[in-house]
N, CA, C and O of each residue as an XYZ file, in Angstrom:
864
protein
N     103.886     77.197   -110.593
C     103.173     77.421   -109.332
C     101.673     77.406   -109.598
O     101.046     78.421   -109.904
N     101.064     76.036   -109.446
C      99.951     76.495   -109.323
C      98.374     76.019   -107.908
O      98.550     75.188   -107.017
N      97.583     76.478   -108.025
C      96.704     76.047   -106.935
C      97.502     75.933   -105.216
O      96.884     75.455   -104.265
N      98.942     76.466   -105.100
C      99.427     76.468   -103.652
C     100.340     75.198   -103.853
O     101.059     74.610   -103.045
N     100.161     75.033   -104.787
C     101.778     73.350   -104.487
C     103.043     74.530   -105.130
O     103.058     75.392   -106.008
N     103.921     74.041   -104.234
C     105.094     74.380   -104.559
C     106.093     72.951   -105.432
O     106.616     71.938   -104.970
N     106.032     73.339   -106.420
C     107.172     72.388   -107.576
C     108.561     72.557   -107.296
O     109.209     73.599   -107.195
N     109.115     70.694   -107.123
C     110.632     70.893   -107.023
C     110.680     70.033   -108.157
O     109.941     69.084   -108.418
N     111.866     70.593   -108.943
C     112.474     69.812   -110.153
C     114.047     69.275   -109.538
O     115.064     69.938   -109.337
N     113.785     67.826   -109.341
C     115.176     67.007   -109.021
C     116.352     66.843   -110.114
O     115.947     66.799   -111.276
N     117.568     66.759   -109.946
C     118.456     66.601   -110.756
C     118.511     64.983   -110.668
O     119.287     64.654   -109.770
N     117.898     63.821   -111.355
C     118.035     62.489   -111.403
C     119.312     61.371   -111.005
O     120.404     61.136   -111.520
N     118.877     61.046   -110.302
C     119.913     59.830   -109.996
C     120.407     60.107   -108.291
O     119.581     60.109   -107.378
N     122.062     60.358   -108.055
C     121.733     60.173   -106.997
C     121.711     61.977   -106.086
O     121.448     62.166   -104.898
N     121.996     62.810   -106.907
C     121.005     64.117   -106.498
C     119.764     63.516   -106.028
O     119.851     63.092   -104.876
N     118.558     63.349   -106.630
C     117.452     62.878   -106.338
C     117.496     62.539   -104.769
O     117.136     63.263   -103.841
N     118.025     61.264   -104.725
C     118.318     60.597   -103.326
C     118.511     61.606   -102.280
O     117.824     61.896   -101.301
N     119.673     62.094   -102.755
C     120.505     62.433   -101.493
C     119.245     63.254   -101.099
O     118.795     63.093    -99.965
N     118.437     64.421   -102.248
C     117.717     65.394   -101.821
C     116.648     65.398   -100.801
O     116.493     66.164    -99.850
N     115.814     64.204   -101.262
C     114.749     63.097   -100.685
C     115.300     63.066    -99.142
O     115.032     63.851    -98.232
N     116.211     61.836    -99.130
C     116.856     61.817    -97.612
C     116.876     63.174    -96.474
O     116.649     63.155    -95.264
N     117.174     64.129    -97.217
C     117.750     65.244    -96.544
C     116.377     66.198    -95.931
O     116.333     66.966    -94.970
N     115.385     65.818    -96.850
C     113.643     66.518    -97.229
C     113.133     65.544    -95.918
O     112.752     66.095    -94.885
N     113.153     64.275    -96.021
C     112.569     63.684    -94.927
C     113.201     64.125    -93.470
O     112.426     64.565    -92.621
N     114.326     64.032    -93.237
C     115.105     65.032    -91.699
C     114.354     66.400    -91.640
O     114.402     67.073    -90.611
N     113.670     66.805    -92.725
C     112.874     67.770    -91.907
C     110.987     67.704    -92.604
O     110.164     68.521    -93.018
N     111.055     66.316    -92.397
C     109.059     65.831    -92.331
C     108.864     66.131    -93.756
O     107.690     66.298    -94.089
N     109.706     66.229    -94.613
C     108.923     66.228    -96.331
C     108.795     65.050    -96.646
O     109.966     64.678    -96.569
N     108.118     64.028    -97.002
C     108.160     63.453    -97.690
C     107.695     62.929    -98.520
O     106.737     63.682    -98.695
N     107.544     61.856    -99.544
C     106.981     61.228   -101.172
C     106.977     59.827   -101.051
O     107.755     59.313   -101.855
N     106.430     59.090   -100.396
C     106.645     57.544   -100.865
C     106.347     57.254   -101.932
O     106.718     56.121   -102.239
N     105.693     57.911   -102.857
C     105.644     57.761   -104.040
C     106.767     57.396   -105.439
O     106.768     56.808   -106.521
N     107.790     58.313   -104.414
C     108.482     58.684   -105.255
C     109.759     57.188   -105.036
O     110.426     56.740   -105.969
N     109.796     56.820   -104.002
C     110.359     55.315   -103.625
C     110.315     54.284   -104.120
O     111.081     53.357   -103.858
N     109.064     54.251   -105.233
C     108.929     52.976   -105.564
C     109.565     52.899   -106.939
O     109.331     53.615   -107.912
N     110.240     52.096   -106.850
C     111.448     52.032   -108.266
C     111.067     51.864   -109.905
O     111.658     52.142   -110.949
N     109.582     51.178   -109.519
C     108.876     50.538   -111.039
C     107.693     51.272   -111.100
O     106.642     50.695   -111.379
N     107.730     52.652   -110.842
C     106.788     53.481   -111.311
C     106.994     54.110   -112.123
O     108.135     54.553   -112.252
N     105.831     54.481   -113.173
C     105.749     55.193   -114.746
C     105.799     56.788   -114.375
O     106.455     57.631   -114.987
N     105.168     56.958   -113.516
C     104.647     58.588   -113.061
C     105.667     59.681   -113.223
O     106.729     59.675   -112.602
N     105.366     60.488   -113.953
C     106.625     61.597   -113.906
C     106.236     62.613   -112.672
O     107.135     63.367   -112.300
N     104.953     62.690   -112.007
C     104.959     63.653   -111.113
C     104.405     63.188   -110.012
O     103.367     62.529   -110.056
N     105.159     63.535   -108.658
C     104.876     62.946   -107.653
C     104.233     64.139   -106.709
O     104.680     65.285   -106.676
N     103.232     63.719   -106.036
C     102.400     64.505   -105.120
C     102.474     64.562   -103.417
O     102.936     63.590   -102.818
N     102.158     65.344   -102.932
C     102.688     65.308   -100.936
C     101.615     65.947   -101.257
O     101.890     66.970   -101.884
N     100.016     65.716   -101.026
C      99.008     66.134   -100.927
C      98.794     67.069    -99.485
O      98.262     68.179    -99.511
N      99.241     66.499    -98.389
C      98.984     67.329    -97.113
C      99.662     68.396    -97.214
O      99.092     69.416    -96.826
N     101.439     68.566    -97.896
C     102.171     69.642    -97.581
C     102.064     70.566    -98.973
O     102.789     71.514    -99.276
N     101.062     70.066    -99.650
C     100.853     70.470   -101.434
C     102.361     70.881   -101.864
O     102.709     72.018   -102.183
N     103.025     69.959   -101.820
C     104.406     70.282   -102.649
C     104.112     68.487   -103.818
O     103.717     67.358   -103.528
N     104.529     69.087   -104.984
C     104.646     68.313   -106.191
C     106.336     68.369   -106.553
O     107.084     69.343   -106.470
N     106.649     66.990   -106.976
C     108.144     66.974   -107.548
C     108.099     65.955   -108.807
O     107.393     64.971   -109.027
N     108.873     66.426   -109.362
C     109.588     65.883   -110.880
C     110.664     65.307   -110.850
O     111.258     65.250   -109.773
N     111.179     64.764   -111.918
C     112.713     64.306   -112.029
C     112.901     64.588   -112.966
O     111.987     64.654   -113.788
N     114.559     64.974   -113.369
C     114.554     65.853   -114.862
C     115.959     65.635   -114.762
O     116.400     65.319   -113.657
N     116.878     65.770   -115.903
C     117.957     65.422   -116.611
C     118.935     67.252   -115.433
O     118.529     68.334   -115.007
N     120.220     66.515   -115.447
C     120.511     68.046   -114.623
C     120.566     69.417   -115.373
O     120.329     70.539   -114.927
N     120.994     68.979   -116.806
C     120.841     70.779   -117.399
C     119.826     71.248   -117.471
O     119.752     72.476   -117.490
N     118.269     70.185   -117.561
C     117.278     70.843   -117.818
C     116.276     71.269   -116.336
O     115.094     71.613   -116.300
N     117.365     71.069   -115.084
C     116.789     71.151   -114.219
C     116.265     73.341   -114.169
O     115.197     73.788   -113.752
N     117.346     74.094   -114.685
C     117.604     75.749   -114.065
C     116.610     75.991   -115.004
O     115.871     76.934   -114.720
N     116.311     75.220   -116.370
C     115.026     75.481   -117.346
C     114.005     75.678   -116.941
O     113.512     76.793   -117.116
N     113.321     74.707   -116.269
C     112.352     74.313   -115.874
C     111.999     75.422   -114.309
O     110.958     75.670   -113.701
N     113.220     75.789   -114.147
C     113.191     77.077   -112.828
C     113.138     78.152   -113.675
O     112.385     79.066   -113.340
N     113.518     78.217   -114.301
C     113.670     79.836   -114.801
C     112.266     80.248   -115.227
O     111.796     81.351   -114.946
N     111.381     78.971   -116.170
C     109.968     79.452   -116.778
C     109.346     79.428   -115.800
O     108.327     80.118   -115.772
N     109.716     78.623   -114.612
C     108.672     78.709   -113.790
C     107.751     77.388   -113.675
O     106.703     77.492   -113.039
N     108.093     76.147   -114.262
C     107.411     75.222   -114.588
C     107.844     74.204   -113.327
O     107.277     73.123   -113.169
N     109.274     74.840   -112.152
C     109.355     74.342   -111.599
C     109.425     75.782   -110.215
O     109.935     76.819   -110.638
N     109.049     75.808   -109.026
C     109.885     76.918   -108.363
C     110.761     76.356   -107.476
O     110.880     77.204   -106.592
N     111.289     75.625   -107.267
C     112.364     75.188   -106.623
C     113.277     73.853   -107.256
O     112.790     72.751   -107.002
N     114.121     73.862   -107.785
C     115.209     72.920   -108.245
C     116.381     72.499   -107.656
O     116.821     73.254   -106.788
N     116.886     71.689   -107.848
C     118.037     70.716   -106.826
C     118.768     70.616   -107.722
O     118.219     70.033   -108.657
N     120.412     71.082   -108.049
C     121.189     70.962   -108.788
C     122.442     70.659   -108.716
O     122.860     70.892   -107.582
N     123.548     70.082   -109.683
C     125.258     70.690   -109.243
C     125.129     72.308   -109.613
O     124.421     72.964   -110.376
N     126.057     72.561   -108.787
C     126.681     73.697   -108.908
C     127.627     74.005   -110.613
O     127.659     75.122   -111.129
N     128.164     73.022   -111.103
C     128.898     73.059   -112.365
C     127.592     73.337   -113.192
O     127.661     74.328   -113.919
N     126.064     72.424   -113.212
C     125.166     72.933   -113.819
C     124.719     74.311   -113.959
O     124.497     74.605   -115.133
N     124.471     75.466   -112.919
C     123.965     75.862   -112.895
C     125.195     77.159   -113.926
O     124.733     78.040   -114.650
N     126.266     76.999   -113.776
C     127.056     77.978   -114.288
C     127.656     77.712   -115.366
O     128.528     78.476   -115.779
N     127.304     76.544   -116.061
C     127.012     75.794   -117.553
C     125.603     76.601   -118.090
O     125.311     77.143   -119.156
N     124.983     76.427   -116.976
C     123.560     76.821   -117.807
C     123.521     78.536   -117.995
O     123.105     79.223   -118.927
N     124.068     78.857   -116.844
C     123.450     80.450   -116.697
C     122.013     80.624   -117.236
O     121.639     80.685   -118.407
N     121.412     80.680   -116.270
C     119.888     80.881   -116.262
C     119.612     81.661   -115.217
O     120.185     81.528   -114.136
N     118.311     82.930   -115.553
C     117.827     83.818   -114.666
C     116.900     83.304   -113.433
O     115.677     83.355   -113.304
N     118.065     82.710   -112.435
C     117.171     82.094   -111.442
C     118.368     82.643   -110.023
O     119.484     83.137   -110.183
N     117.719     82.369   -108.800
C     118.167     82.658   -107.684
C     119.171     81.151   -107.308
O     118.733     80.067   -107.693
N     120.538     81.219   -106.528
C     121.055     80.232   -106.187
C     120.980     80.918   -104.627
O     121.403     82.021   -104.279
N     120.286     79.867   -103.802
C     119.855     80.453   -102.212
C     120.661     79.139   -101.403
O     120.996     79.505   -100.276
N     120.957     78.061   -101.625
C     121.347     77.453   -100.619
C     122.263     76.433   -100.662
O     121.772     75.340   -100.944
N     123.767     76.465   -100.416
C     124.868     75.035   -100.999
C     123.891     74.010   -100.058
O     123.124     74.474    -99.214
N     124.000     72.814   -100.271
C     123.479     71.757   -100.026
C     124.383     71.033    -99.015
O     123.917     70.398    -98.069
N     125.439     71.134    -99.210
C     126.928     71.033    -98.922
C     126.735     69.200    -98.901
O     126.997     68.563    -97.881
N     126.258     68.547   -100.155
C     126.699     67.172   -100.866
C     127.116     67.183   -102.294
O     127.125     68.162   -103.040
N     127.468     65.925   -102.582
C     128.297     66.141   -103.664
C     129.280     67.053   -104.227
O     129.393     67.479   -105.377
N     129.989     67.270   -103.145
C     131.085     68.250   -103.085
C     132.547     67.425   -104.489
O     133.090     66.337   -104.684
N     132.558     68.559   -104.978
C     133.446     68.150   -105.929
C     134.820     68.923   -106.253
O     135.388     69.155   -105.185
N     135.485     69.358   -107.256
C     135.491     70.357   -107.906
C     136.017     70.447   -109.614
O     136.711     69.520   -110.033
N     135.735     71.327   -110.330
C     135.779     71.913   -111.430
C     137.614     71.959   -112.118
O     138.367     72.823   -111.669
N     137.946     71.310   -112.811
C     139.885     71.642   -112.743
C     140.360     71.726   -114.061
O     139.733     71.507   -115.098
N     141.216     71.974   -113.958
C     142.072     71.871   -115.594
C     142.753     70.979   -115.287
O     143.515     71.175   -114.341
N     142.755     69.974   -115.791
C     144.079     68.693   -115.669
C     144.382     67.833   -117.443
O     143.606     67.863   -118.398
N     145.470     67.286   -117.384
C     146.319     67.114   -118.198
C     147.435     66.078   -118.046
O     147.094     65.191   -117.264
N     148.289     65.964   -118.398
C     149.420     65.780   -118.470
C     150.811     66.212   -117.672
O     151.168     67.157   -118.376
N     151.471     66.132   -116.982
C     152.501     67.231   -116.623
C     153.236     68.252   -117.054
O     153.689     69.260   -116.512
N     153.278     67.744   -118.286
C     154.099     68.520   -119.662
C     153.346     69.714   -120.104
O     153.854     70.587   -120.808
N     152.425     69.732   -119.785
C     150.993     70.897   -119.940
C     151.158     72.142   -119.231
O     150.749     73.215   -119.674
N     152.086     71.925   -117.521
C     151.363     72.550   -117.207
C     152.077     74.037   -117.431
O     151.551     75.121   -117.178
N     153.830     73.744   -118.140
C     154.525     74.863   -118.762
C     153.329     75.791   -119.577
O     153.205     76.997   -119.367
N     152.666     75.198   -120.322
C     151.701     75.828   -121.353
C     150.807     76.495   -120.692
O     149.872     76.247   -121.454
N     150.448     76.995   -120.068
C     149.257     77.256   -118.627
C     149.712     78.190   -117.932
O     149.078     79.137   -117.468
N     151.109     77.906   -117.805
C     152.152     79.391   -117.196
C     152.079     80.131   -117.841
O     151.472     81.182   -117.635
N     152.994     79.668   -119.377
C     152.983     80.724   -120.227
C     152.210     81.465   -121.043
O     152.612     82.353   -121.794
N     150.561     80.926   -120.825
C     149.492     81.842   -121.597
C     149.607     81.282   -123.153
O     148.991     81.983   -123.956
N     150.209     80.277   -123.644
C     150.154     79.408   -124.763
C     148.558     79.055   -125.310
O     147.769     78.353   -124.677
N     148.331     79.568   -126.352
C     147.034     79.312   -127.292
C     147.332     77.993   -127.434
O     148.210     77.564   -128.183
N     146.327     77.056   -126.438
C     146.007     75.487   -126.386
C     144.680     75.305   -126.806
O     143.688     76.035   -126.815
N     144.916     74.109   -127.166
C     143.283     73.369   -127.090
C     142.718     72.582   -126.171
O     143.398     71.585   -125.925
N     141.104     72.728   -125.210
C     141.229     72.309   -123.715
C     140.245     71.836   -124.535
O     139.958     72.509   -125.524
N     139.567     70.625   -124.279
C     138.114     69.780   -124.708
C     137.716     69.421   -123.276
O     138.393     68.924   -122.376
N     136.577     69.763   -123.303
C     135.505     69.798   -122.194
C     133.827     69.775   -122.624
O     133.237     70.230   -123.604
N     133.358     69.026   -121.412
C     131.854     68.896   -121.848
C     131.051     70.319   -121.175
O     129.829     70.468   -121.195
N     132.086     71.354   -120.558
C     131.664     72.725   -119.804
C     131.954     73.608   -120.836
O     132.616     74.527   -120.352
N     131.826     73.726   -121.694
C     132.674     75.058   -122.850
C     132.644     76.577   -122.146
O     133.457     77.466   -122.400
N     131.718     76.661   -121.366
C     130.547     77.832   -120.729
C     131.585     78.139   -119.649
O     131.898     79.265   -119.264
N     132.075     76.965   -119.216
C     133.135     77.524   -117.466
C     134.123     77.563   -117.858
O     134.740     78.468   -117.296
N     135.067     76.743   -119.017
C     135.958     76.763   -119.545
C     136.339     77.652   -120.197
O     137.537     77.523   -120.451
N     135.569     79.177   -120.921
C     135.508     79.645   -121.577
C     135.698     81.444   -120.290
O     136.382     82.466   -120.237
N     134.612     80.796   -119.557
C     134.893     81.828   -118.433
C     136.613     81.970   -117.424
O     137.306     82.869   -116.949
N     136.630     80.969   -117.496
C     138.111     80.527   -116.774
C     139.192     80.680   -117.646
O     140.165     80.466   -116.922
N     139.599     80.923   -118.771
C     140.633     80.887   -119.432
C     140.224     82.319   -119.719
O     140.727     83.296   -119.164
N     139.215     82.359   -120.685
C     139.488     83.990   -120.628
C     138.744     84.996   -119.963
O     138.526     85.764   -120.900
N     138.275     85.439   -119.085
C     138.419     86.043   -118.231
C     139.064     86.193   -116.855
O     139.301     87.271   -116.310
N     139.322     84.963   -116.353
C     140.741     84.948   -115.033
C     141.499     84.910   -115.352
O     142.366     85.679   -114.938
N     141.821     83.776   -116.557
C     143.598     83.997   -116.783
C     143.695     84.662   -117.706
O     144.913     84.822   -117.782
N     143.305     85.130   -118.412
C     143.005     85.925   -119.836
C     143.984     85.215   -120.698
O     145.039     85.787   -120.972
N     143.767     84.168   -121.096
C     144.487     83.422   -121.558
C     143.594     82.556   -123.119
O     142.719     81.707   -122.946
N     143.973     82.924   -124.268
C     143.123     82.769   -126.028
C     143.513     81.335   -125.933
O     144.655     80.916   -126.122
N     142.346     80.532   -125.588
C     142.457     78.871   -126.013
C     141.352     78.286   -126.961
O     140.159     78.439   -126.703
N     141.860     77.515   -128.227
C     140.432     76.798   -128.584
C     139.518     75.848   -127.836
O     139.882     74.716   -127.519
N     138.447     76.291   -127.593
C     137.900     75.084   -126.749
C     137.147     74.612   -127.493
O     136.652     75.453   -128.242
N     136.712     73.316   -127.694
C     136.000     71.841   -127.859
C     135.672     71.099   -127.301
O     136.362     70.359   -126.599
N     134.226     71.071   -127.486
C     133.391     70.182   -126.700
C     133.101     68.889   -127.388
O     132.914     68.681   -128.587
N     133.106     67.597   -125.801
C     133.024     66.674   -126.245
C     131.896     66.269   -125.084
O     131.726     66.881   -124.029
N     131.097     64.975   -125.579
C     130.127     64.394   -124.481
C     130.449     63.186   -124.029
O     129.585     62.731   -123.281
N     131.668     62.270   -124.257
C     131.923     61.317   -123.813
C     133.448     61.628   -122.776
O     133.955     62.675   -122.372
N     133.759     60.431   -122.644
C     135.208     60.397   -121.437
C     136.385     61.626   -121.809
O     137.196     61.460   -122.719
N     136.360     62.421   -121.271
C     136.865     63.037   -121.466
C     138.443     63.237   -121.491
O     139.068     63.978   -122.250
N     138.867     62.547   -120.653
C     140.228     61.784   -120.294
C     140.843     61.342   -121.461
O     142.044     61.077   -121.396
N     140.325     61.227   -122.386
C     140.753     60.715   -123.854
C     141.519     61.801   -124.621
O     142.567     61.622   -125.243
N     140.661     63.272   -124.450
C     141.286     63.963   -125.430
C     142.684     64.367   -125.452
O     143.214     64.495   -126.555
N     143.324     64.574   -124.451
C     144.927     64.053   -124.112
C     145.698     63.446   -124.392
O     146.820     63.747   -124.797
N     145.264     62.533   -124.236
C     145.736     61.419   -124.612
C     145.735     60.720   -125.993
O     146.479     59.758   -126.180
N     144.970     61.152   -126.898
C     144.927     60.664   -128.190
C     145.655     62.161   -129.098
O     145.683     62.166   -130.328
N     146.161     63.267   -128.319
C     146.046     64.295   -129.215
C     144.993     65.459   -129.312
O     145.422     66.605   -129.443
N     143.960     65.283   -129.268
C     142.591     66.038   -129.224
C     143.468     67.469   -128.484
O     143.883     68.382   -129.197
N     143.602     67.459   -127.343
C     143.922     68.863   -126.947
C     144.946     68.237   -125.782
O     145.028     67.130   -125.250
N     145.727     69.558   -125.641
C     146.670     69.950   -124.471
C     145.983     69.433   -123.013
O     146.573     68.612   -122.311
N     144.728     69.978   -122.652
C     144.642     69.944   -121.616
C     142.597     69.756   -121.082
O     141.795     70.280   -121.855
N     142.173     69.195   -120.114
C     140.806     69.098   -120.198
C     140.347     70.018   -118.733
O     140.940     70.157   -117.663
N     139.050     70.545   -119.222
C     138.365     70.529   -117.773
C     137.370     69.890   -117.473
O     136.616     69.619   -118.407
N     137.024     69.454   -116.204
C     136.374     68.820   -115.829
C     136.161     68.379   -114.546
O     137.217     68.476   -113.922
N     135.053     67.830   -113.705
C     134.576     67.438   -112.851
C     135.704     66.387   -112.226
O     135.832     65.200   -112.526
N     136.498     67.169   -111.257
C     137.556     65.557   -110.257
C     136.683     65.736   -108.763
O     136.278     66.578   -107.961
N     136.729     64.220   -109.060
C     135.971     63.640   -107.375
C     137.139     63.432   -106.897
O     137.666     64.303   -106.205
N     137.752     62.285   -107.157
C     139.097     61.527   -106.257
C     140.024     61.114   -107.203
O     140.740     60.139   -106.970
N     140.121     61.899   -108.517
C     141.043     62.018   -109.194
C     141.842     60.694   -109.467
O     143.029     60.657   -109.793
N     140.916     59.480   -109.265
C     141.579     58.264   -109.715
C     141.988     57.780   -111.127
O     143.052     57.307   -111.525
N     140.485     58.114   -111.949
C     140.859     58.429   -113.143
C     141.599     58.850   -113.801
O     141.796     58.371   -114.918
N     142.078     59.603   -113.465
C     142.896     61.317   -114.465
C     144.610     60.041   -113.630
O     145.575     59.759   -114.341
N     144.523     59.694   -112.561
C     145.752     58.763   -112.340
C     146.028     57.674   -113.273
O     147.056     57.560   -113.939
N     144.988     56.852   -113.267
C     145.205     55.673   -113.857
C     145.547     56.209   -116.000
O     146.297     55.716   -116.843
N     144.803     57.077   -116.041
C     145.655     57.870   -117.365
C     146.583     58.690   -116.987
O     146.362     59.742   -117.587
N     147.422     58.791   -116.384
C     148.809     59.352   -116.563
C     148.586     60.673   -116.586
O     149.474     61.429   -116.981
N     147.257     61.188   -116.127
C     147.043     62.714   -115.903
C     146.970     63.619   -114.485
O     146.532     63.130   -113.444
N     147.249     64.415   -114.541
C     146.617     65.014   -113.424
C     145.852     66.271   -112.971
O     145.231     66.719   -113.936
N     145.668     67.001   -111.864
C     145.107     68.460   -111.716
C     146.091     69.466   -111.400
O     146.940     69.430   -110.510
N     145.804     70.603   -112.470
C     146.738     71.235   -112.759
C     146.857     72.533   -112.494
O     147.839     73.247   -112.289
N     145.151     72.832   -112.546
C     144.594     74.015   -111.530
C     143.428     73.676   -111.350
O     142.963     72.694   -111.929
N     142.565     74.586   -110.323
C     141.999     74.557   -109.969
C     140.692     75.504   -110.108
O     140.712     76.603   -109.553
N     139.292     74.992   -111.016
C     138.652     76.267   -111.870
C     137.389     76.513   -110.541
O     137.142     77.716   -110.460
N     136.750     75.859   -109.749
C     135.873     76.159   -108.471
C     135.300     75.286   -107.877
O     134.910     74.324   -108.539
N     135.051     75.321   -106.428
C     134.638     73.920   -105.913
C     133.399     73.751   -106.143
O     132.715     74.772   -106.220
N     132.725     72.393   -106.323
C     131.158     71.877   -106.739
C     130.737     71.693   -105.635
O     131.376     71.377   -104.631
N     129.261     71.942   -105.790
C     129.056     71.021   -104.353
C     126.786     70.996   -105.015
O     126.378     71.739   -105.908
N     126.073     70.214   -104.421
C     124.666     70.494   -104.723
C     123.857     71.542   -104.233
O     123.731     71.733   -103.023
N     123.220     72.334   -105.215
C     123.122     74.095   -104.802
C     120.949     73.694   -104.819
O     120.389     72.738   -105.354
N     120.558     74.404   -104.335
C     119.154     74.643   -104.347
C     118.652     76.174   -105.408
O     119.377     77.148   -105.205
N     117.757     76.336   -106.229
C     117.642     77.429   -107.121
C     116.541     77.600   -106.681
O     115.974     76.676   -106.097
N     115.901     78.916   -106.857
C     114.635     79.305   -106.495
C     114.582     80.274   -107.937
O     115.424     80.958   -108.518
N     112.949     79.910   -108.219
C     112.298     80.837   -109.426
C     112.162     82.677   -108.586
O     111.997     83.156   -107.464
N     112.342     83.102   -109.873
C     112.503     84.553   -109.339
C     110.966     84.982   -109.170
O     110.775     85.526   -108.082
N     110.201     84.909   -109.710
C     108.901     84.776   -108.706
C     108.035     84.415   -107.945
O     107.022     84.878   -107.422
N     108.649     83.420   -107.965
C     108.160     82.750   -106.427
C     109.009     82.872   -105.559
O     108.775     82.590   -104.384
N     110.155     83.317   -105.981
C     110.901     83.544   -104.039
C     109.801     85.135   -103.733
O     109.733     85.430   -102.540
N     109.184     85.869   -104.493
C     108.012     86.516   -104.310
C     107.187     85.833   -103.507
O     107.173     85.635   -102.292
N     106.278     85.400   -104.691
C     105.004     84.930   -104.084
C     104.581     84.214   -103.035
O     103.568     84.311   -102.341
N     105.925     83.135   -103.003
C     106.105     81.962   -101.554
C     107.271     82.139   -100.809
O     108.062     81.279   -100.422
N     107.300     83.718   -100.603
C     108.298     84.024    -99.881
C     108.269     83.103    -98.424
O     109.340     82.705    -97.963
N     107.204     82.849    -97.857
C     107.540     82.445    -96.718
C     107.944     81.479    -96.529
O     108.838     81.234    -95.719
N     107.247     80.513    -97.402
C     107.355     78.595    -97.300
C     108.777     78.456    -97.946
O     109.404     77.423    -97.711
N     109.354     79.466    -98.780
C     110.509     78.997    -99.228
C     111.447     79.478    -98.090
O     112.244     78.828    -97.414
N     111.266     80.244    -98.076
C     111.505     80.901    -96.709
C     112.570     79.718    -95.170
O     113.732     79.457    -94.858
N     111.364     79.448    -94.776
C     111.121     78.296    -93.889
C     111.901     76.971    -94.487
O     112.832     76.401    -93.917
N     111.325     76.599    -95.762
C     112.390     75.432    -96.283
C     113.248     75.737    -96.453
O     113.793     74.680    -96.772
N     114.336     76.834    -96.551
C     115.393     77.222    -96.484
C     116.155     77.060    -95.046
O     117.168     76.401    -94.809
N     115.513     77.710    -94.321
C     115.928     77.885    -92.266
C     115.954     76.265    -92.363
O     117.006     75.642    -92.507
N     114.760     75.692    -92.273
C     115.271     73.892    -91.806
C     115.836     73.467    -92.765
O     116.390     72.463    -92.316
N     116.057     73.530    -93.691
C     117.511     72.689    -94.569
C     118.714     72.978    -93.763
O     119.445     72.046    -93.429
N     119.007     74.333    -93.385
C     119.915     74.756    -93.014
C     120.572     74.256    -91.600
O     121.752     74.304    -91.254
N     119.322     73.713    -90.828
C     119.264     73.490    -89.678
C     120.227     72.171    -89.695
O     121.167     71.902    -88.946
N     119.588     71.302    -90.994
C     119.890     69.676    -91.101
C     121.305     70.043    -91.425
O     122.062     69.495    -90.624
N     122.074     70.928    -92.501
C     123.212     70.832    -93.222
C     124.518     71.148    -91.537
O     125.636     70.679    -91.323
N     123.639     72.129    -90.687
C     124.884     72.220    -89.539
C     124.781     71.251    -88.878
O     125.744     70.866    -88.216
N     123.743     70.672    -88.871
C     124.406     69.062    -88.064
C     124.693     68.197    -88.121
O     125.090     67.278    -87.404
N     124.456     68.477    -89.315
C     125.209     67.150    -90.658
C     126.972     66.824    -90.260
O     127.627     66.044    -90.951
């Protein structure tokens, strides 16, 4: 926060977009930020002094938490991967997803019975929360950063969690969803001192987001 601009840190790609789109339905906007073959990492709205970034999604709650951003645009799976000391004030209600354990069919006996499995996931953080503390259930977990759909299937582990949109994938491998760990959807974060300091303007950008999401 500085000199009166309020900083949003975007989650890149099509977060970004959707966020943009949704910012203009209520008069924000960046043409700056439109033009596809620009170098610039920071984009300026000189009249409404709001500045925005683009940033990778885990390092979006970072960049909120120090304060280097006060308002961030995120998934929801990010923010509870990251656990970071920041405010979650508003579902976005896009990119609705959700969070699952899926597998195999043969799996899902193992899942009943509280069986010490191995789940590989690129979430260790939700996976870790979800097995043992809801189901209280002792699993090795392993993290991986590529397709995850693999580890099943080659052996790697019993069972995965992970991000199902339309669960075509997890079909076309012979897998499926087996439970259900929480629904995703794109969340807004606010720095814990600036929902202080700019109580109002965040304030206000909160009421008209809200305005756009019910008539959405």
């Amino acid at each position: 926060m500085e000199n009166g601009y309020l900083t949003f840190a975007l989650g890149k790609g099509r977060l970004a977009r959707k966020t943009l789109e949704m910012f203009e339905q209520i008069g924000i906007t960046c043409e700056e930020m439109k033009d596809k073959d620009t170098r610039k990492l920071i984009f300026i709205n000189e009249e409404l002094k709001f500045k925005f970034f683009l940033a990778k999604g885990p390092d979006v709650p970072t960049y909120v938490e120090y304060g280097a951003a006060d308002i961030g645009i995120v998934g929801r799976d990010t923010i509870l991967e990251e656990s970071r000391n920041i405010y979650e004030v508003l579902d976005l209600n896009f990119g609705n997803c959700k969070m699952c354990v899926c597998g195999p069919k043969s799996a899902e006996e193992l899942l009943k019975h509280h069986e010490l499995i191995r789940v590989a996931t690129k979430y260790p953080k939700i996976a870790k929360d979800y097995f043992y503390n809801k189901k209280h259930q002792t699993v090795e977990i392993i993290k991986l950063n590529g397709s995850i759909e693999l580890a099943p299937i080659v052996g790697l582990s019993e069972v995965i969690v992970d991000i199902v949109e339309t669960g075509s994938t997890l079909k076309e491998n012979g897998l499926s969803v087996l439970e259900e760990v929480c629904p995703l959807s794109a969340r807004m974060v606010v720095n814990q001192v600036s929902m202080k300091m700019e109580n109002e303007r965040i304030t206000r950008l909160i009421t008209d987001l809200k305005s756009v999401i019910k008539a959405s």
